[in-house]
Structure formats: structure tokens, C-alpha cells
N, C-alpha and C positions, 0 to 999 in steps of 0.2 A: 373716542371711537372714530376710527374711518372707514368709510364708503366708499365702496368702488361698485364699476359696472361686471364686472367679471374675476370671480376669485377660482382658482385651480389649485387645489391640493397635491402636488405632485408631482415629478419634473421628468418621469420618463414619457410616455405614449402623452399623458393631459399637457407635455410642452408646445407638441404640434399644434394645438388650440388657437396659439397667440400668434393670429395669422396676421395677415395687412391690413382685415378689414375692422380691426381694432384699434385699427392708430388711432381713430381718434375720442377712443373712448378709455376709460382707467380700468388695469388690470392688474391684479396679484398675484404673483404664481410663489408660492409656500415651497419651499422645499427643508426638510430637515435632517436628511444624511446627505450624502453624494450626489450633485447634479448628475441629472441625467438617467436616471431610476437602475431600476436591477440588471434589465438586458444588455445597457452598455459597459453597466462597470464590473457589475457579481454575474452574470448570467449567459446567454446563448452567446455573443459576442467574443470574451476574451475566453470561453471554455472552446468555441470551435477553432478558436487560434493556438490554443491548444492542441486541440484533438489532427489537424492539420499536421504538424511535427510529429504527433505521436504515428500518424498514420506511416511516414517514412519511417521513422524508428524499426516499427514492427515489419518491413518490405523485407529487411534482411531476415528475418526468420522464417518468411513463407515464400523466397522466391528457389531455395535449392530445388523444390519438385517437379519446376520448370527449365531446372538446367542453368541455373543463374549464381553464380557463388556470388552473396552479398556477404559484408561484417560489419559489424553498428559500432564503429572503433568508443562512440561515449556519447553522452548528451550533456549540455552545457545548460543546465537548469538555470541557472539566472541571468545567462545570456536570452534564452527565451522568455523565461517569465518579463525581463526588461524591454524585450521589443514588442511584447503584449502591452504590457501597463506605460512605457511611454508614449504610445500613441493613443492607448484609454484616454489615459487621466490627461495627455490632452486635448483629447476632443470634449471632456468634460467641462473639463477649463475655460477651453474657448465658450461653448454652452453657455456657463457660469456666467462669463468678463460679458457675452451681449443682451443675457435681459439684465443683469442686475446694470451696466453703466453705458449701452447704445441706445437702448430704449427708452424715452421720455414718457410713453406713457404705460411702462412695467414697473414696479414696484418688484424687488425679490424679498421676500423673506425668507433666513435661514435657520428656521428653529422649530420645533415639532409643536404642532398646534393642537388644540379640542376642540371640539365641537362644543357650541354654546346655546345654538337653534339650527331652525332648517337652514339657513343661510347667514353662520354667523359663526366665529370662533375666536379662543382666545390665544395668542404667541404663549410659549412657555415665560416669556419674561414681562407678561398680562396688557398686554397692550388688545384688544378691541376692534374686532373687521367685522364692517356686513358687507353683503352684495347683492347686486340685483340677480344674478345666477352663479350658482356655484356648483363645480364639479369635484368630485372627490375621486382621486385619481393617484392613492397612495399604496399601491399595490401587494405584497405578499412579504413576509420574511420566513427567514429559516426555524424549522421546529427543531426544539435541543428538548428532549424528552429529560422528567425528572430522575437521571442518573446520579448516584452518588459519583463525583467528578465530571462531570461535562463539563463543569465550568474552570478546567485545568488548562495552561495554556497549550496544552500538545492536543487537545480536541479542538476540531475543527469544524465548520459547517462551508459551504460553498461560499461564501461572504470572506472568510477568512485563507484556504486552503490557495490559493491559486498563489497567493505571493511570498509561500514559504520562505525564506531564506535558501534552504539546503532542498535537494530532492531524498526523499524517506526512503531508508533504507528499508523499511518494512510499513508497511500503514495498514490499518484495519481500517474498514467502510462500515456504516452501521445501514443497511438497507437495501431496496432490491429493486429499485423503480430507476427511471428516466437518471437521474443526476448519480447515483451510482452504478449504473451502466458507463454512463462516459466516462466518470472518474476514475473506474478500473482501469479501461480503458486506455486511457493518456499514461496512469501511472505506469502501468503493468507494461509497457510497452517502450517508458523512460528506463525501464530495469528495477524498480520497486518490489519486494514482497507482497503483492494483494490478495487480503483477504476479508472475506466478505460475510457478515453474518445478516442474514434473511431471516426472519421471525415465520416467513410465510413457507409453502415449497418449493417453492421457485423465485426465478427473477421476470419482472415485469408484467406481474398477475394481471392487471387493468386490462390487457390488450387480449387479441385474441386465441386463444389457449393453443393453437397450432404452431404460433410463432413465438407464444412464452414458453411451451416444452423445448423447441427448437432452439430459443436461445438460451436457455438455463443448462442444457447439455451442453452444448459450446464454452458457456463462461467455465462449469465445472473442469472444463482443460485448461481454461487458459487462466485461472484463479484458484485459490484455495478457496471455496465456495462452501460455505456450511449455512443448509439449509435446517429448518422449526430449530434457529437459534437466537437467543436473547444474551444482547448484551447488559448485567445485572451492576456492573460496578466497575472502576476504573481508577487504580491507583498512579503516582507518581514513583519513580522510581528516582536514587541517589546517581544515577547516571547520564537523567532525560530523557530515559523513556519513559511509557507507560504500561502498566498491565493492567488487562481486560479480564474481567471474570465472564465467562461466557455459558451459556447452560446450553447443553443441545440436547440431543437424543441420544446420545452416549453419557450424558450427566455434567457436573463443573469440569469447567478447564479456564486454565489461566496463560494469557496469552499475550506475548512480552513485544508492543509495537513502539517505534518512533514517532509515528503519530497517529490519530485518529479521526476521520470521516465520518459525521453526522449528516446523512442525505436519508429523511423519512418523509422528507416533504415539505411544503411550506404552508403557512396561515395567513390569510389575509388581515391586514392592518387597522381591524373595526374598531378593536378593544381600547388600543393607543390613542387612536381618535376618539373617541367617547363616541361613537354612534348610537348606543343602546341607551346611554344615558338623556340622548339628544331624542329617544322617540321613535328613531329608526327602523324599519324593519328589517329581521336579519335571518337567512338560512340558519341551520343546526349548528354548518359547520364556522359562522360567522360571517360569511359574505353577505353584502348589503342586497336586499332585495332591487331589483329591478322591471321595468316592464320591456316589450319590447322598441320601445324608443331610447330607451337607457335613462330615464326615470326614474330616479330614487322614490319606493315608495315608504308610506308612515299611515300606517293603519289599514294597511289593503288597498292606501289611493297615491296614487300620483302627486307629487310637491311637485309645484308649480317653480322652475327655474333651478331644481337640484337636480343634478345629472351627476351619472356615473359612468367608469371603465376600468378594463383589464383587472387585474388578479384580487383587487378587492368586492368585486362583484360579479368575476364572471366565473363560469363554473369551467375555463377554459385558462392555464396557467401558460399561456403562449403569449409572445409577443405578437404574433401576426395577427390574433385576435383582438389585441389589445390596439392596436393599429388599425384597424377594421371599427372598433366600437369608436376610436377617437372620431375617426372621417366622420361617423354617424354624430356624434356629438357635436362637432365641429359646424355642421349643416343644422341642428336644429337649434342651438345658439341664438342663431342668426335668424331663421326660419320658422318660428314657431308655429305659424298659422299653415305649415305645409309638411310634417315634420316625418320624415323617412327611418323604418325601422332595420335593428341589427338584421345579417343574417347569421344566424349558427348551424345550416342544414345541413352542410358538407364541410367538417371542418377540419386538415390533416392533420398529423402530427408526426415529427421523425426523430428517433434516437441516434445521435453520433457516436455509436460505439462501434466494438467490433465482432459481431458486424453490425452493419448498421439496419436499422427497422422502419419500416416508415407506415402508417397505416390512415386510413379516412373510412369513414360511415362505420356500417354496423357491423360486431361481430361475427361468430357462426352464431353462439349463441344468444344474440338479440335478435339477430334474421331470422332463427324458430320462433323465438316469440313475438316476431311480426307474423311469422306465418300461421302459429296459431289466431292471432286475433283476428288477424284478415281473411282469412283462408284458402290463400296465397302461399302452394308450396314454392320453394326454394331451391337452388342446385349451386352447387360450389366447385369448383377448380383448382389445382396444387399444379403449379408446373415450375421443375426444376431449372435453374440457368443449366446445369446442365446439360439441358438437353435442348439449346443453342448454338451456335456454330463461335460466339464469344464464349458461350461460357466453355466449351472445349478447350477452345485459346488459354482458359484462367486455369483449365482442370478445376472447376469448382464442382464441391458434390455438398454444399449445404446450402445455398442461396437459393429461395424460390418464390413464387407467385403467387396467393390465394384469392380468388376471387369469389364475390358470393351475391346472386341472384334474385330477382323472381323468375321462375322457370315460366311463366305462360308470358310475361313481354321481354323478358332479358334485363329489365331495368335491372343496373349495377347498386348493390345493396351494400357493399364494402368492401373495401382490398386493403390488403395487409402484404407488405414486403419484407422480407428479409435475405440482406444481401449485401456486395458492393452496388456503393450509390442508391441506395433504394430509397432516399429523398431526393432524388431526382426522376426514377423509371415511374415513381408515383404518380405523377403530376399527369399524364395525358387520361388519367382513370380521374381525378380529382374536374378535372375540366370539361370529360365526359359527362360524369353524375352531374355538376353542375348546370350544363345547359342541357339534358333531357338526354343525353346519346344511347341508345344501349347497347348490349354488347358485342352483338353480331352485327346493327351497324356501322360502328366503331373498329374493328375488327375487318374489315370484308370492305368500309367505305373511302383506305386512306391507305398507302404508302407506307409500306414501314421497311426502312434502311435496313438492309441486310448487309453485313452480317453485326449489326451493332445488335448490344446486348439489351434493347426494347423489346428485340423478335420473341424473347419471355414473356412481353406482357400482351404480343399480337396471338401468342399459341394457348395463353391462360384463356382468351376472351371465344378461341376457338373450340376450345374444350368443354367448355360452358354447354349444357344441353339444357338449351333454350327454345323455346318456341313454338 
């Protein structure tokens, strides 16, 4: 058995942990698939270097209404996919080569571990760690629902899909949320067949119903969008492709793709670890309970020196959250007798599709049911880029700005974007809610550049009948 001062399950967000002020204590950082966790190698990272090319891709389709003759003469799929994953896999690498052999006092292990006690587990090949604190920081994986064929090698989930070989002549998506939004996306705009089966009515139900009806009409143009469908079965074909048996509101159909897109979601990594087995306590959906210090609890209390972050305990599948919990972890580490808790108050989130979404705080419909609790009515705002002096420039008539209130101080209660850039127009409404600003004096107290296309979110915050 060995003993170390500090063990980390984990090598994406739990790497930033193994700061300076470790050197001179012993540390283990566990990793068992690909250093450097999901967002560097599977996730936000090589999918926006994607979605980056896809967005010129698709310039040539939408610039003739401005007078612009573009032509997409081809896309060179594995010239892209190669300047993504060479520069991935090696910043991984590098990663890799400095704790496992610049570090004298890191320790790597490369092999998927269990949990044995609160601070204690075993290598797959039973070797024996405790530690004086341990963080469990092994994040989420892709859900493959039990399909007859999922497990065919022309199905894919986001882990696998980005380093096709070929670019698909036809692909089916199995889902309707964040990861296949962009995946349409990228494909459908390389010149791919995308089609999309939603179990649900729409795409991106989570968010707020104004900007999911809004972009479920949009995909339905620019995708074969089949909506209350299940994908029931998925054969090989003598060719290489696959066929899909699909059930919709028309009845079966069989549907002949080159490959297939599993994006329903992801699970957090409890199970693999033996958490439940270990005593742990766990949400429904499997995520390790936490408190607000990111304190692993076991029994409704606090374990002293277990700590957690990002997608295995947090109810927030983001990196910048998971980055956010690390810095918190990283501080009470060190600091137990002073120990500083997460924030999750205002928390954004944005989809790189097309178009793009970006939203923070509450719905319409949670702002009602703040307003019924509180009794604190509400007031809400929709304003078109349109009806900017950029959005002119783009002739845009579907990107706009919803914003949502308390009506008696203006405090900003949620905004939702959809549009070009609308992970970036978000951000001065995120900074707002954050330090207390509200909307008229936010609106009325600053400068806002004319004629850039922010003058959207200075006319939403005007509109606002506040006060």
C-alpha cells in the first residue's frame, strides 16, 4: 500500500490542482483514458475547431442575399480533422510526458481505479493508495442507449465521431440537445446528409421555450429533422453502411446512413469508480453529492479531506464550471480552516451551432415561478437584431434578444440569445446579473458602440418595462 499527501482522480479540470505549492509534498494524479480529460480531447475544444471551418463552409450559402457570389469548391476532411488532433493529442502529450517524468514529487497512474474507502482505492492491476485528501475528478462519459447495434462500428458517440477517416456521405444524429446541435451543424455545412431523430418536439427543450421553438424551426430547414422519433434498431449493411429502423408519427421507416451520431447525453463516472459501493452519496441521476465547498458527502455529512468537481458532481456539464470548482478546490486544499464556497448563481451556457444560442439565469418559465413564490411580478423583452443598424448590414430577420426581469427593481432574471455570436453579445448581461447591475442602469449608465451589433442588447434592456 502507498500513501500519499494528495491523490486526484482525474486529468482534466482536478490537473490544475498540482500547483507549486505541492512540490514538496507527494501527489498522485490517476488518469485512465486520455490525459487531459474530455474538453481537451472529446469535447468543447476540437468540436469548436470544428464548428470554426464549418462556419466558412456554410458563408457560401448565405452570402448571395447580400450581393456576394461565394462557392464551397470542397472540404478536405482529413486535412481538418488532422490540424485539430495534431495539435490535441499534442498538448496532451506534452501534459502526459510533465507529471508522469518532470515531476519528482507526482506520481501518474495510468489505469482505471475503485474506490476502496473515503480516501482510498485500488489500480485495476491491485496495487493500493490512500491519501491524506482526495479529489475525485473523473468526469462524465457518453450515454449509448440499449439499441440493438450501437455497438456497430458505424455508430458513434462524440468520443469517437470527430476522427472519422472519411467525411459521411449521410449521417443520422440520435438526439436534440447541445452536442447535436453542433454536430449537425459542422456536418451539414461540410456537405453531409443530416438527419436528426428527436424523441422530443423539438430541439434544445432544456433552454428557454422561445429560443427552442425558434431554433427547432431553423434546424427543420436546414436538416432532415424528424421530430416524437425513436431510433428502435440499427442494422449493418454488405456495403458499410447502416440502416436505422425509426418509428415516428408516420409509423416505421428504415433509414439507410453511413454513419450514426449517438448525442443523448452524458453520465457521470460514479458507477466505474465504485462510489455507491464506497458509501457515497449520490443524486438520482448518479452524480456524487456535494456541499457548497465541494465536499464529498456520505451520509448527509461532510468527509473530511474528500473533495469533488466538474461533471461527476456537478449538475453543470461545462467546463468553465468545472474550472470555477477546481480554483475552489484548489484553495480549500490548502486552506481548510478558511475554506471558500462554489458559486453556481449565474451560470452561462452557449451552443456553437447554427445559429448559435447562448443563455444565463432563468427561463420565462422559472421567472413565473419565482414570481409566483415571491410575489414579484415579472416583464420580458424579444428584440430583433433586426432591428439594428448591424443587423441591417447582415439582413438578419431570425437572431434576437430575450430578456427577463423583475418588474418593480429591473433586476435581470435571465437572457437568452439566439443569433450570430450570441456567446459573446451575452456576456455584458452575465457581468451585469453578476455584480447587482439592473437593467435600466445597465442600459442608460454606459456607452454602447454604435453601430456594432451589442445595440441589440442596449434596445432589449430599453424595452424592459421596469420600474
Amino acid at each position: 500500500m502507498t500513501h500519499y499527501d494528495l491523490a486526484i482522480i482525474g486529468s482534466g479540470s482536478g490537473n490544475t490542482l498540482v500547483s507549486p505549492e505541492w512540490d514538496d509534498r507527494q501527489v498522485v494524479l490517476v488518469e485512465g483514458g486520455t490525459f487531459g480529460g474530455t474538453c481537451l480531447n472529446v469535447g468543447c475544444i476540437p468540436t469548436k475547431m470544428y464548428v470554426y471551418p464549418a462556419g466558412l463552409a456554410s458563408a457560401a450559402g448565405e452570402s448571395a442575399r447580400l450581393g456576394v457570389d461565394l462557392s464551397l469548391e470542397g472540404v478536405r476532411w482529413k486535412d481538418i480533422r488532422d490540424r485539430i488532433f495534431t495539435r490535441i493529442d499534442a498538448i496532451s502529450a506534452g501534459g502526459r510526458a510533465y507529471r508522469a517524468e518532470e515531476l519528482a514529487n507526482v506520481t501518474l497512474i495510468e489505469e482505471h481505479v475503485r474506490l476502496t474507502g473515503e480516501k482510498s482505492f485500488r489500480t485495476a492491476s491491485g496495487d493500493d493508495v490512500t491519501a491524506d485528501q482526495l479529489v475525485i475528478a473523473t468526469g462524465s462519459r457518453a450515454v449509448r442507449p440499449p439499441i440493438p447495434g450501437i455497438d456497430l462500428p458505424q455508430v458513434h458517440t462524440s468520443d469517437t465521431v470527430m476522427r472519422l477517416d472519411e467525411l459521411p456521405a449521410r449521417l443520422l444524429i440520435i438526439g436534440g440537445g447541445y452536442i447535436a446541435a453542433e454536430f449537425a451543424h459542422v456536418f451539414g455545412a461540410f456537405g453531409t446528409r443530416v438527419t436528426l431523430a428527436v424523441r422530443s418536439a423539438g430541439m434544445l427543450r432544456g433552454l428557454d421555450e422561445t429560443v427552442s421553438d425558434a431554433f427547432t424551426e431553423q434546424a427543420a430547414r436546414r436538416w432532415d429533422l424528424r421530430q416524437h422519433t425513436e431510433v428502435v434498431r440499427i442494422t449493418a449493411n454488405d456495403d458499410g453502411s447502416v440502416t436505422a429502423r425509426l418509428i415516428g408519427p408516420a409509423g416505421p421507416e428504415d433509414l439507410e446512413v453511413d454513419a450514426v451520431l449517438v448525442a443523448i447525453g452524458r453520465t457521470p463516472t460514479t458507477d466505474t469508480l465504485g462510489a455507491a459501493e464506497a458509501g457515497l452519496d449520490l443524486h438520482h441521476d448518479g452524480r456524487l453529492v456535494v456541499d457548497e465547498y465541494q465536499r464529498v458527502l456520505r451520509g448527509g455529512r461532510p468527509v473530511t479531506g474528500l473533495w469533488s468537481l466538474g461533471d461527476v458532481s456537478s449538475d453543470y456539464q461545462l467546463k468553465h464550471v468545472a474550472n470555477h470548482e477546481a480554483k475552489v478546490v484548489a484553495h480549500n486544499l490548502l486552506h481548510p480552516e478558511a475554506l471558500r464556497a462554489a458559486d453556481h448563481q449565474f451560470v452561462p451556457a452557449a451552443v456553437f451551432s447554427s445559429p448559435q444560442v447562448a443563455s444565463v439565469g432563468m427561463t420565462e418559465e422559472q421567472a413565473l415561478g419565482h414570481a409566483d413564490a415571491t410575489g414579484t411580478p415579472i416583464v420580458t423583452a424579444v428584440q430583433h437584431y433586426g432591428s439594428t443598424a448591424y443587423g441591417w448590414a447582415m439582413e438578419d430577420t431570425q437572431g434576437f434578444v430575450k430578456l427577463i426581469a423583475e418588474q418593480q427593481t429591473g433586476r435581470i432574471l435571465g437572457a437568452h440569445i439566439l443569433g450570430h455570436e450570441a456567446s459573446m453579445i451575452i456576456q455584458p448581461v452575465i457581468q451585469a446579473m453578476s455584480f447587482g447591475l439592473d437593467a435600466q442602469t445597465m442600459a442608460r449608465g454606459q456607452y454602447w458602440i454604435h453601430p456594432a451589433l451589442t445595440e441589440v442588447l442596449e434596445n432589449a434592456l430599453l424595452s424592459l418595462k421596469t420600474g
